[in-house]
N, C-alpha and C positions, 0 to 999 in steps of 0.2 A: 504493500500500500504506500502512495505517496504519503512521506511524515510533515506534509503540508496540508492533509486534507484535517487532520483535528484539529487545525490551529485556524483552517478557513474556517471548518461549524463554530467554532467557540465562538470565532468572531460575527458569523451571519446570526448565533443563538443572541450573541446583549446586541447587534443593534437591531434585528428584528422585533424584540419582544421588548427592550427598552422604547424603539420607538413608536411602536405600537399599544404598547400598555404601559407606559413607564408610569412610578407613583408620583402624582404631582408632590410637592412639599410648601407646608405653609398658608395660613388663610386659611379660606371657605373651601381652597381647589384640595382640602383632604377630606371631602365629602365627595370625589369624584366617583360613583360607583365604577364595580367590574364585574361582567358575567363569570355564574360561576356554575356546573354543570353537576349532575347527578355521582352520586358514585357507582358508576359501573364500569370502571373500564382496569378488566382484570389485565397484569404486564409480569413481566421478570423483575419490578422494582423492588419485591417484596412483600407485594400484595394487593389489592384493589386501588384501582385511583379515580379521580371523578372522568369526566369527558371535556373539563377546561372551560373557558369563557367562553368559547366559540359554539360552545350545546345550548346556547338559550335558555340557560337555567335561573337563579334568581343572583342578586347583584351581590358584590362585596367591595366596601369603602377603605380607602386607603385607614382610614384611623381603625377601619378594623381590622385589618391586617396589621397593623403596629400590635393590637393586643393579642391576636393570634398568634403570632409569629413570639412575643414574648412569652405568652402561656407556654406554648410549645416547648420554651425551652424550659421551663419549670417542670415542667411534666416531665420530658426526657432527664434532667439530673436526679428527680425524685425516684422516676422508675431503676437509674442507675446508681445511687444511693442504695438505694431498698436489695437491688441483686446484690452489692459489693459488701453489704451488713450480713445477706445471706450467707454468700463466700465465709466469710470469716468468722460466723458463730459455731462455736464450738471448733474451729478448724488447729491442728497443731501442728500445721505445714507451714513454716515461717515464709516458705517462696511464695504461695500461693496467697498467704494474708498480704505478704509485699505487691505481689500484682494486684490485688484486688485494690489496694489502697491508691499505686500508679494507675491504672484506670479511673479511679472514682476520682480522682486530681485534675488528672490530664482532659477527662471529659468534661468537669462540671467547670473547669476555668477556660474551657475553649469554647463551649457550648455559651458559656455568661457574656463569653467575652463576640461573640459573633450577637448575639443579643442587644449590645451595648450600639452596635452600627445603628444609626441615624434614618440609612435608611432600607425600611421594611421589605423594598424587594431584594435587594443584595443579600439579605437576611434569610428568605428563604431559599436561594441559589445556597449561600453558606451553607444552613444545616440542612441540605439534600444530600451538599458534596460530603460531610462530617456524618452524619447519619448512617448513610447509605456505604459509605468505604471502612469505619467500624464494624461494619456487620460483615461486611465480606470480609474481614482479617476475623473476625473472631468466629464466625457460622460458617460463613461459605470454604474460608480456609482451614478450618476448625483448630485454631488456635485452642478458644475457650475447651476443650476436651483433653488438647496437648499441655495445658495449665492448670485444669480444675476437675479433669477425672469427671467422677460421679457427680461432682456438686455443680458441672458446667450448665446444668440444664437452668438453673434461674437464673444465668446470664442472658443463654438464649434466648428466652422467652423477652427478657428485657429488651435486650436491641431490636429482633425482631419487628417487637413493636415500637420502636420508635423508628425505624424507618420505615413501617406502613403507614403511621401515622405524619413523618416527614413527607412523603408521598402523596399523603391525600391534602396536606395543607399547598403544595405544589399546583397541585390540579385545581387549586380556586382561583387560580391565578395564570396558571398556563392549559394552553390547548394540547391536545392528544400530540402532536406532529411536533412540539415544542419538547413535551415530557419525554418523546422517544428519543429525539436528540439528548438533550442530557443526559439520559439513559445510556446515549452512544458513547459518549462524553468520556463516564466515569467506566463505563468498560474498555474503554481503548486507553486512558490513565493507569487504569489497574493493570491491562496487560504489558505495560511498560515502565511496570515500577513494582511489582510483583514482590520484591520484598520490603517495601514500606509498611512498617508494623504503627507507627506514629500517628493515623492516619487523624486524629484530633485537628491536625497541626494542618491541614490540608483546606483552602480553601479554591472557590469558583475561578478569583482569578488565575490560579496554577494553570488553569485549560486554557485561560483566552488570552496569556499570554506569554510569548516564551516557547509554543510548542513548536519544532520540528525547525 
């Protein structure tokens, strides 16, 4: 494959969908509604996702994607809080408390810290790329079994769902053709970076700029 074609999409994905849906800022223009589409549109992102602005579904407003987008991250640190307390109750494997603890670190100040952006779409591009490339180091590559044995399954359960849940906040805001590029994105990232274990530390702009 030419190693210029992911650096074309990156770049046809933000000015496409920045300028076509970008979130205005400021004033009255953060009550600009955005179509937002049903959930049915089953993919390989990790689970169901809606059908996007472009299904004629009901509206969603910039200042409400500022609180989505911040819930969201509260929920995914609580969900990985709550697995990394599981990990290590009752556990008397010092390596495996020490991972548990480097994860619940690495995630809840990268997650807070992609939260902290200003502004709310760059926010949900972040935690798709954080979401979605955790889960594939720790489920898809199965890290969490190669680290936590028997006890990995309330990790799984945890990421999993937060990148279904990353996935569906996605889909209020981008269209089917949008979501599958991204999708393309962070698979053709992973397939050329195959041992980044750090993947917290990974953001959108890594794709759209710099590649190839």
């Amino acid at each position: 494959m030419n190693m210029r074609l992911p650096a074309l999409l990156a770049a046809w994905l933000m000015t496409f969908i920045c300028g076509g849906c970008a979130l205005p800022t400021g004033g009255a223009a953060k009550d600009t509604p955005r179509q937002v589409g049903p959930a049915n549109k089953g993919s390989t992102k990790g689970g169901p996702a809606s059908g996007g602005p472009a299904s004629g579904g009901p509206t969603i407003r910039s200042a409400e994607l500022d609180e989505l987008t911040r819930a969201f991250a509260n929920r995914y640190v609580g969900l990985l809080s709550s697995a990394c307390d599981a990990l290590n109750k009752d556990n008397p494997d010092l390596v495996q408390r020490r991972e548990a603890q480097e994860l619940l670190v690495n995630g809840a100040t990268n997650v807070y810290d992609i939260a902290s952006n200003a502004d709310a779409f760059t926010r949900v591009l972040d935690l798709i790329v954080v979401t979605t490339l955790v889960s594939q180091v720790w489920i898809d590559d199965d890290r969490a079994t190669e680290v936590f044995g028997d006890r990995a399954e309330v990790l799984v359960r945890a990421l999993h769902h937060g990148r279904v849940e990353a996935w569906a906040l996605a889909a209020q805001v981008l269209r089917p053709d949008q979501l599958d590029l991204l999708d393309y994105l962070l698979w053709d990232w992973r397939r050329h970076n195959p041992d980044m274990a750090r993947a917290y530390f990974v953001r959108f702009s890594n794709f759209a700029i710099g590649r190839g």
